[in-house]
C-alpha positions, 0 to 999 in steps of 0.5 A: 661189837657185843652187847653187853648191857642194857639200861631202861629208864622211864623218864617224865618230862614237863613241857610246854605248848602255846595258849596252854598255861599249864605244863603237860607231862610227857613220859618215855622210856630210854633204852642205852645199849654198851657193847664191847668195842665200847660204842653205846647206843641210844633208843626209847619207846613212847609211855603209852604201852605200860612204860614200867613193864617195858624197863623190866622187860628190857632191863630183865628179859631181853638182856639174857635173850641177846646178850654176847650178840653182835649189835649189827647183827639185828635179824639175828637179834629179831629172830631170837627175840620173836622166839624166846619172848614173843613167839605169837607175834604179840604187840605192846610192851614185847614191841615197844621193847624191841623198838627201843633195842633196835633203835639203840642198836642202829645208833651203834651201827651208824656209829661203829661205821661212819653214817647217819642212821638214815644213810644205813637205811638207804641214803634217798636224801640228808633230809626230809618234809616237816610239818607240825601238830599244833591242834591240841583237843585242849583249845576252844575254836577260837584258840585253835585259829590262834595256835595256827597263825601262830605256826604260819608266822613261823613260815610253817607250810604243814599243820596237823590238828587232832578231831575225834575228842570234842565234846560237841561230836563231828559236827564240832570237828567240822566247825573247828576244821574249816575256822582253821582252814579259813585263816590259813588259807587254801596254801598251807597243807592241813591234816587231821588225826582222830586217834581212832576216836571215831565209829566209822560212820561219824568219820564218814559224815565228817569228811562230807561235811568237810569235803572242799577243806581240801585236806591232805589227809585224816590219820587214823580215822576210825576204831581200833585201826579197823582194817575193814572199816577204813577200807569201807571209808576209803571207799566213800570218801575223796580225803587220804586216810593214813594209819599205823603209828601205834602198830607193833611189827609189819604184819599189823601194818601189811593188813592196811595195805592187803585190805586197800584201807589207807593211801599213806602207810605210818610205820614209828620207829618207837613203837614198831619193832624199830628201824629194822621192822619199819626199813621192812614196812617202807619196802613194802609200801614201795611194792604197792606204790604207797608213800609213808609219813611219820605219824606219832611223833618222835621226830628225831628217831623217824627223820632218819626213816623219811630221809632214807627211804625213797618213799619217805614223805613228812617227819611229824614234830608234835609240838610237844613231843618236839619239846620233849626231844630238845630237853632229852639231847643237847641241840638237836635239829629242827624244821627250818623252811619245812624241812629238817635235815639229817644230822653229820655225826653218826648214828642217830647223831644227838647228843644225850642231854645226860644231866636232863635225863637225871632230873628227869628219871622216874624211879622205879 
């Protein structure tokens, strides 16, 4: 079970969403690890961390690091690469390196063992909540209304929309958020994501303004992830905040749960250091209680995480990036009656889409 190789790609995909006529390009880096025992692996990383940097990193540094090391054993693997290559716990492109690894390392464990990513983790359930991005800054108010019925005919129950971005400030946002939640109706879960668009005192007057919209929560309200700000609006404000899609390895997202700044904790497999730093963020999310949702994307890497934890919570299928999945493997699972269930074959348990991800490849 040795590493022997490591092969990044970057990847470009072209997808489409409702109500948008033209295609969106989304870009992710593969990252498939070959062992010994002859059992590969399979793990990517988000393109929002200099996604060139992340193959060469990969492909060239992390190779010769951890080369000849058993793929089970990833504290080994960790401790060596926080050593040699990020020694002051820097985030970005060494992180979402690592992320990719990892993810590819687990999907050999689970395949060398018999099991699911998600019951190495733990085994809480076979399955976890779903709900669906489908508010794109893209859409006026009045195609905003129409993408969210569109979803409800779908039997969809959860639905996250993006504010932070419009042109028209906070109070645009406030407008936008009541339309939907007026054709929804007062049954369907609804949550906002700013990005951390906001300063903390226009997200202060947007919760005001939005008080009796009764959302679920407003992901990561403020700039920067300001540890000090969100606790200051959580403080001040009766909606949920959550944070920590985007955050590197668990001592970023342990200062969100010391500084009380959020009320649901979002470690992503892509972009944290993998299932090994976001088994250790789950953990600590249980000392204090916390739930944690999947935030950023990337359902069928974080599924494993919400199902096999028991203080997992929602899997996000981002409209588009749900899209990029099912062009990267070959049917892979989807929410069905809100939910989407743990795949029985082993590891990650999806089937690399080999001839997709050749039409795809961006070469370097």
């Amino acid at each position: 079970m040795k590493v022997k190789s490591i092969k990044a790609t970057l990847h470009r995909f072209e997808v489409k969403v409702p109500l948008i006529r033209q295609p969106m390009h989304r870009r992710a880096v593969v990252c498939e690890v070959e062992t010994s025992a002859g059992i590969s692996g399979f793990g990517m990383t988000g393109a929002g961390f200099l996604p060139e940097a992340v193959c060469t990193a990969l492909n060239r540094e992390f190779l010769p690091v951890v080369k000849d090391m058993d793929a089970r054993d990833r504290e080994a693997i960790h401790e060596k690469v926080w050593w040699r290559l990020n020694q002051r716990s820097m985030t970005g492109v060494v992180s979402s390196a690592l992320s990719a690894l990892d993810t590819a390392l687990w999907d050999i464990h689970g395949k060398h063992d018999g099991r699911s990513i998600a019951q190495l983790l733990g085994g809480a359930r076979d399955w976890a909540p779903a709900y669906v991005t489908f508010g794109f800054p893209e859409y006026d108010r009045d195609q905003l209304v129409t993408a969210a019925k569109l979803q409800l005919r779908k039997g969809v129950k959860r639905l996250k929309m993006v504010v932070g971005v419009d042109k028209g400030g906070w109070r645009e946002d406030a407008k936008r958020v009541r339309a939907v939640r007026e054709a929804i109706g007062p049954d369907v879960e609804l949550m906002m994501d700013a990005n951390y668009k906001f300063n903390p005192v226009d997200a202060r007057q947007l919760c005001r303004a939005i008080a009796d919209c009764n959302l679920t929560w407003f992901e990561e309200p403020v700039y920067q992830n300001d540890t000090r700000a969100l606790a200051d609006l959580r403080r001040q404000v009766d909606i949920p905040l959550s944070a920590g899609q985007n955050e590197g390895h668990r001592w970023r997202l342990r200062e969100l749960v010391l500084h009380q700044a959020v009320d649901i904790l979002q470690p992503n497999v892509c972009y944290c250091g993998g299932y090994t730093e976001a088994q250790k963020v789950g953990h600590l999310a249980q000392a204090f209680n916390m739930p944690i949702a999947n935030g950023g994307g990337w359902p069928l890497f974080n599924m494993h995480v919400m199902a096999g934890l028991m203080n997992g919570w929602r899997v996000e299928f981002h409209l588009d990036m749900q899209a990029v999945g099912e062009q990267m493997f070959i049917d892979p699972p989807g929410p069905v009656d809100n939910i989407v269930r743990i795949p029985k074959a082993p590891g990650l348990g999806l089937k690399p889409n080999r001839p997709m991800l050749r039409e795809t490849l961006v070469r370097l």
